[in-house]
C-alpha positions as CSV (number, residue, x, y, z in Angstrom):
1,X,-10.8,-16.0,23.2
2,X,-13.5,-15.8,20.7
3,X,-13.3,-19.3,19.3
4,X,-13.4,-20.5,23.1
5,X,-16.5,-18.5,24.6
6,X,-18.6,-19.1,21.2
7,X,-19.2,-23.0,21.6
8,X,-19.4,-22.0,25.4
9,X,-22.4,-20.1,25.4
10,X,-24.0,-22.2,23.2
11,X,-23.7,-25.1,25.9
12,X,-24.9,-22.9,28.3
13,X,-27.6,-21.6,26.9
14,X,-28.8,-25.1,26.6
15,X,-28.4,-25.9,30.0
16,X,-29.9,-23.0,31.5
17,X,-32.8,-23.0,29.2
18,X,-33.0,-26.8,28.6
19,X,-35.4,-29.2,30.6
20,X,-32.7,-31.8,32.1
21,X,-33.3,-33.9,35.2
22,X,-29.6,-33.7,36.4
23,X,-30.2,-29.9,36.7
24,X,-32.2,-28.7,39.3
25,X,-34.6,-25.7,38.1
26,X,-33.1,-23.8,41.1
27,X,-29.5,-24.2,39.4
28,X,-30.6,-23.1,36.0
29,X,-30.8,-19.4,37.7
30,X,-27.0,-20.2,38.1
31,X,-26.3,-21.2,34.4
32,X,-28.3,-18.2,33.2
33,X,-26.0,-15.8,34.9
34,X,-22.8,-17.2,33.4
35,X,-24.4,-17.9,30.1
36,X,-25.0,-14.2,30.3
37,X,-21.8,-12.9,31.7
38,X,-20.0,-15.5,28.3
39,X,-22.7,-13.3,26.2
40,X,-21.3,-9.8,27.1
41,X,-17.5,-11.3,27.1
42,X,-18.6,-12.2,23.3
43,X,-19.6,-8.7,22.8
44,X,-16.9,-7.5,24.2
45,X,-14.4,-9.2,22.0
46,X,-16.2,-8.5,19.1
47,X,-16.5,-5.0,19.3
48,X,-12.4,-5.3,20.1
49,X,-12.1,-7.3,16.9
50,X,-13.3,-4.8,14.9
51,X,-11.5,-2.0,16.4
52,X,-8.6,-3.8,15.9
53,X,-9.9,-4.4,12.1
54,X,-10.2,-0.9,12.0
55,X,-6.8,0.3,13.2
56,X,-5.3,-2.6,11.3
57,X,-6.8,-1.2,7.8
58,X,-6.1,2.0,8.7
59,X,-2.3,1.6,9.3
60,X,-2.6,-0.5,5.7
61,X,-3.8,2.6,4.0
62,X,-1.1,4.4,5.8
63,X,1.5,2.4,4.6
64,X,0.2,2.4,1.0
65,X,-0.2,5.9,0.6
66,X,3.3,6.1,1.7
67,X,4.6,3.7,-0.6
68,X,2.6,5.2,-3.4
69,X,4.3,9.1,-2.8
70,X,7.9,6.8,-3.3
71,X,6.6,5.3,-6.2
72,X,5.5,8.9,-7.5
73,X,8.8,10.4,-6.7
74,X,10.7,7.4,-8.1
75,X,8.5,7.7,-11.4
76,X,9.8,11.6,-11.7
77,X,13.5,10.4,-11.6
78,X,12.9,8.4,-14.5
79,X,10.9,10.3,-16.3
80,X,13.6,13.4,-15.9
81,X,16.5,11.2,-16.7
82,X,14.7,9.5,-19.5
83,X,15.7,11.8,-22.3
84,X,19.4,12.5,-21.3
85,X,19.4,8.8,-21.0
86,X,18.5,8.5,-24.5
87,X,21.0,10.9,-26.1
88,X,23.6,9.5,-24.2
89,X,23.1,6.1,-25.4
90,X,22.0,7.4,-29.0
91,X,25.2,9.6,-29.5
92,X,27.5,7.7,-27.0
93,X,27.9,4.1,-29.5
94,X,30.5,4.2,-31.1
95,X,30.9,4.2,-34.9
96,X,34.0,1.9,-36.8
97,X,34.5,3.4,-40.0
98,X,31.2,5.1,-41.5
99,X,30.4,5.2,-45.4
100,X,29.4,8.5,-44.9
101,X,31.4,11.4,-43.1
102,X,29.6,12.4,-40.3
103,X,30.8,16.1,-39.9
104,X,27.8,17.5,-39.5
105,X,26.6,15.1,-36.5
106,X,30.3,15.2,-34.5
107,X,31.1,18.6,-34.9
108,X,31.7,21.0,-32.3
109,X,28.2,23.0,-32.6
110,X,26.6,19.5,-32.6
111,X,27.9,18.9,-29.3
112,X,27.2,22.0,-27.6
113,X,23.1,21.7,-28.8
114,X,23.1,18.1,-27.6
115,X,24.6,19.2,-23.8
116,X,21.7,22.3,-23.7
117,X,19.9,19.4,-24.9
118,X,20.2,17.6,-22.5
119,X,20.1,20.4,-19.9
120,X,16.6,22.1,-21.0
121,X,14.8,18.7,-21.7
122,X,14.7,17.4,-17.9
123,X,14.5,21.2,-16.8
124,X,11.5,21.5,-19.0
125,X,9.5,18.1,-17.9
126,X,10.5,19.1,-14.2
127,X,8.7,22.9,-14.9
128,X,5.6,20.9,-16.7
129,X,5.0,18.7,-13.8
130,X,5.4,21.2,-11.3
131,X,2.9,23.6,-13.5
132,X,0.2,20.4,-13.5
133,X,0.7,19.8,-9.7
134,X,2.5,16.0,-10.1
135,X,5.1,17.1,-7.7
């Protein structure tokens, strides 16, 4: 509607204000009322255009500070499952025939620190990021 009335008024704002001889000067009161009623159909729209603007950035912010409290939680899942992650694939390859015994490293005391391991590391970074307000 905007791209219509725009070049509208225009015309008619010549033609009411213009000097033309196919116009009688008593018809130009005529063009001046629609040229005005095409200026305040103008305003109109473009004060509707920028609420619209408004309400359309405002749902965009919405939407983004949504997606950035997923992102935030997602971010925490990794970062808690980072370290068991990391034993598991550090202890979990397998070894064919090592040149040197291994006792110490596949014993049973070895096993049990690696599983509170990997229990108190995630608790820990959980308990740090709720003490610093992340979560």
């Amino acid at each position: 509607m905007r791209r219509i009335i725009a070049p509208q008024r225009e015309v008619l704002n010549k033609l009411a204000r213009g000097d033309y001889a196919v116009i009688d000067a008593e018809d130009r009161v005529f063009f001046r009322d629609v040229y005005d009623h095409l200026v305040r159909l103008y305003d109109i729209t473009e004060g509707l255009r920028d609420l619209v603007s408004g309400a359309l950035d405002t749902y965009l912010s919405v939407v983004s500070n949504r997606m950035n409290e997923v992102m935030k939680t997602l971010t925490v899942i990794t970062i808690l499952f980072l370290p068991v992650s990391f034993l598991v694939g550090f202890f979990g390859t397998n070894f064919f025939q090592p040149v040197v015994h291994m006792d110490a490293w596949t014993s049973r005391p070895a096993f049990v620190l690696m599983m509170v391991a990997m229990v108190l590391v995630p608790v820990s970074i959980y308990s740090w990021m709720r003490k610093r307000a992340w979560m």
